[in-house]
C-alpha positions in Angstrom: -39.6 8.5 145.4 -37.6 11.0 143.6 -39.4 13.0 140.8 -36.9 14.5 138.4 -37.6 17.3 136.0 -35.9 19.4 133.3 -36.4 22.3 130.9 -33.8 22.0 128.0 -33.5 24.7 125.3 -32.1 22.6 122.6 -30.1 23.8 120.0 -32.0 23.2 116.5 -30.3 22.7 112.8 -32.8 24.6 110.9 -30.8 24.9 107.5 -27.7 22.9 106.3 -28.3 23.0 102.8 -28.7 19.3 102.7 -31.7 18.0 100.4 -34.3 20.1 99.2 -32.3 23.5 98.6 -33.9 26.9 100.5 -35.2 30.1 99.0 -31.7 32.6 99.0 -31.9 35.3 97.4 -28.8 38.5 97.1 -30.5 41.9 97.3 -28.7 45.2 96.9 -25.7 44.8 94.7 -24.4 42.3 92.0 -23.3 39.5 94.0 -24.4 36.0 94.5 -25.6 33.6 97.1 -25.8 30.0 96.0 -25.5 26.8 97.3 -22.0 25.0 96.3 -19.9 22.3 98.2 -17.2 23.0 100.9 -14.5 24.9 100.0 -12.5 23.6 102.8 -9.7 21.1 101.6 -11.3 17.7 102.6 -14.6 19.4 103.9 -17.1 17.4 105.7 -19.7 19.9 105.8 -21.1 18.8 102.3 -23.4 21.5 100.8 -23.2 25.4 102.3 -24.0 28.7 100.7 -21.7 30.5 99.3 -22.0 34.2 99.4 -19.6 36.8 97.1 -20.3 40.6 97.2 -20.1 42.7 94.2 -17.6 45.8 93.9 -18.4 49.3 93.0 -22.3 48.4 94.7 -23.8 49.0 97.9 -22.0 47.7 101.6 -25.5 46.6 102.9 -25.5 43.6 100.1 -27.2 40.3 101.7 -27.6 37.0 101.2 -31.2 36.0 102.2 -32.2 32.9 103.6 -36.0 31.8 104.1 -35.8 28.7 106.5 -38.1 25.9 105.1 -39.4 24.2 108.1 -39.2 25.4 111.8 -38.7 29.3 111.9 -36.0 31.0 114.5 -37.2 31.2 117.8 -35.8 34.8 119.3 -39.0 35.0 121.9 -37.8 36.1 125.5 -38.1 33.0 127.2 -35.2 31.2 124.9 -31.5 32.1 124.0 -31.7 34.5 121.5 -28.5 33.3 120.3 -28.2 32.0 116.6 -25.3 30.1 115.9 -23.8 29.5 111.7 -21.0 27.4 110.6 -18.7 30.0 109.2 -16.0 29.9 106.7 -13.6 32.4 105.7 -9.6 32.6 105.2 -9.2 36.5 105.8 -10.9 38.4 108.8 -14.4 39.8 108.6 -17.0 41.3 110.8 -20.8 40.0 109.2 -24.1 41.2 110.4 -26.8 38.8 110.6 -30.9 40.4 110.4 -34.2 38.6 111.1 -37.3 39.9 110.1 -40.6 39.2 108.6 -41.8 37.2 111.9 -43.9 37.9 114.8 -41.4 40.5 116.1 -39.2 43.3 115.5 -36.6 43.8 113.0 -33.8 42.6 114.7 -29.6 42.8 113.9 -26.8 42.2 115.7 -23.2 40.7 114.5 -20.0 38.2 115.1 -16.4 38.7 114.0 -14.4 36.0 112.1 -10.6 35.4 113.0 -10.2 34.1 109.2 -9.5 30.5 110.4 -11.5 28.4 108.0 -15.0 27.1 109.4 -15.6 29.0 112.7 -19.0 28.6 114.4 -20.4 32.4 115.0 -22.6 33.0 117.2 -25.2 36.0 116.8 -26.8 37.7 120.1 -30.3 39.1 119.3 -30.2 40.7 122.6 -27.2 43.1 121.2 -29.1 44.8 118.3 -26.8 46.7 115.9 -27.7 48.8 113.3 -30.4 50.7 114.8 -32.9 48.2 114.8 -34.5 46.4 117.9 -33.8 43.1 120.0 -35.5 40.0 119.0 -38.6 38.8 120.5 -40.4 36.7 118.2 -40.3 33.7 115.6 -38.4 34.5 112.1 -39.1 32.8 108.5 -35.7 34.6 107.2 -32.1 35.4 108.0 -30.2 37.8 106.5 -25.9 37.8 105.9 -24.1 40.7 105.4 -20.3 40.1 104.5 -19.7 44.0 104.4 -20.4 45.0 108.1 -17.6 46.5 110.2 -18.5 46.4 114.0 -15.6 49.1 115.0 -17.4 51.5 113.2 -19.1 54.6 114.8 -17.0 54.2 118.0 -17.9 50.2 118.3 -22.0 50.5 117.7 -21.2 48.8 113.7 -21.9 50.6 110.6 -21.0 49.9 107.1 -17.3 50.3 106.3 -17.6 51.3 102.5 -20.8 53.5 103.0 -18.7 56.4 101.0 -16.3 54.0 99.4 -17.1 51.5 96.6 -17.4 48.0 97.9 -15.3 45.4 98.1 -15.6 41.7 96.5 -15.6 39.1 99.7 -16.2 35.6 99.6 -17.6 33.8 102.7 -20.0 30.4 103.1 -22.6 29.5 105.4 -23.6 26.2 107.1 -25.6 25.1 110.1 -27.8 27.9 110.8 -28.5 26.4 114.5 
């Protein structure tokens, strides 16, 4: 007989702001992060989070999001990959951070073409922002809408560090 085996790294809805809501929290500026419906005319994806930046603050302003069941899992012997719904009209660069797990500070980032809902994918194995590559599990993700990844000669840095910030508007779904 024939004995069949597989090993399948399966890709995992951990948030979809469906049902009891997440912790969010916005840090560093006067912006907001809450959870609203789709903005998209005739959305399907029911509830996301909606994050707007505050002018004349900070360019490191995040949205934080503190998963409520199963934590990201960035250890070496998965994809490191994390993959959010992503919906914006105008192009934007955003940075995505993981922290407070069983490994390092981690960062890395995904540009948006300005399309409407666009899946990004995040590559913990690219850190940005001087901070390491993932190898652990992590309770939180952070979104910044303020990140430009042309910045110091392609490594990413923050667009308005010496300039007042600008007021962006992007929502979040499917942290996968």
């Amino acid at each position: 007989g024939f004995l069949i085996s597989s090993v399948c790294f399966a890709q995992v809805v951990l948030e979809d702001f469906e049902g009891t809501p997440p912790t969010i929290n916005f840090v560093n500026g006067p912006g907001t992060a809450t959870i609203v419906s789709d903005p998209a005319t005739g959305g399907t994806n029911g509830n996301v989070l909606e994050i707007v930046t505050g002018a004349a603050s900070a360019p490191w302003q995040q949205a934080e999001l503190t998963l409520q069941g199963d934590w990201l899992n960035l250890q070496v012997s998965t994809s490191r990959t994390v993959t959010v719904d992503v919906y914006s009209t105008t192009p934007f660069d955003m940075l995505a951070k993981v922290q407070d797990g069983t490994g390092p500070v981690s960062a890395t980032d995904a540009s948006h073409t300005g399309s409407g809902w666009e899946p990004l994918s995040f590559d913990f194995t690219i850190p940005k922002d001087n901070q390491g590559i993932a190898n652990g599990l992590y309770p939180k993700i952070f979104f910044f809408n303020l990140w430009d990844s042309s910045a110091s000669g392609g490594a990413g840095g923050w667009a308005d560090a010496n300039n007042a910030s600008s007021v962006r508007t992007t929502y979040v779904d499917n942290v996968t």
